[in-house]
N, C-alpha and C positions, 0 to 999 in steps of 0.2 A: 308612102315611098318605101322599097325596099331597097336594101342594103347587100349589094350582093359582097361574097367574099371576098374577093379584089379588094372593092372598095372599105372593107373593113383594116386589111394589109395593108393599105399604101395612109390611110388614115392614120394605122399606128406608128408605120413609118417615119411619116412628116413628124410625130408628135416626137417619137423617139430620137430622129437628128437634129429636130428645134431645141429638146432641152439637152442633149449634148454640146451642141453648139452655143448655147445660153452658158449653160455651166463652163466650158474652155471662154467664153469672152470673160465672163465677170471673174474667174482664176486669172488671167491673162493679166486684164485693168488693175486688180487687187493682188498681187504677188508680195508683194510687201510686207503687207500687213497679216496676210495667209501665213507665208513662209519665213518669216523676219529678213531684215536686209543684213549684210555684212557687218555694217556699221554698228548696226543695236547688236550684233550676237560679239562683237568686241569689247564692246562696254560692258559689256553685260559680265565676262569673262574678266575685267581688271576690276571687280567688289567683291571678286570671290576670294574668303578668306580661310584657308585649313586652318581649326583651332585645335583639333587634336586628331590623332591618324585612327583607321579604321580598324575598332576592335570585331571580332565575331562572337554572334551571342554563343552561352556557355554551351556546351555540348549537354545533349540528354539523352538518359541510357534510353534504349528502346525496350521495352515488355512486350510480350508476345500474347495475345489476345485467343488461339486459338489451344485446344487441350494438348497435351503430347499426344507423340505418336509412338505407338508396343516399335518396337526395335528385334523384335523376334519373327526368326526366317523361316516361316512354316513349311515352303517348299510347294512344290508341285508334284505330279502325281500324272505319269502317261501311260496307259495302260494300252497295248496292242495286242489285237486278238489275231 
């Protein structure tokens, strides 16, 4: 049996909007537990406790990895005949 083109498109098709459609039901039925519900992200936010404020770590010099660079203007040079 062959398989004409068509038939290989509309194959992929179906398979492609069955697990879309698969994946939006079981997100849909499972939301909850996916995305937490309101309730658990408030509780959640009344055990939180600052026990000392936000330091930043120390600062570090930066080194430079590559050689210097000559700082002398040697100039150009146009010459018109």
């Amino acid at each position: 049996m062959e398989i004409s083109a068509l038939d290989f498109f509309l194959i992929n098709l179906l398979s492609y909007i069955g697990g879309l459609g698969t994946g939006l039901l079981v997100c849909c039925r499972h939301k909850d537990k996916f995305f937490g519900g309101s309730e658990s992200t408030e509780r959640g936010l009344d055990n939180i406790q600052v026990t000392q404020p936000y330091s930043p770590p120390p600062h570090a010099d930066v080194i430079a990895t590559a050689p210097p660079t000559e700082t002398v203007n040697k100039g150009v040079r146009i010459t018109l005949e």
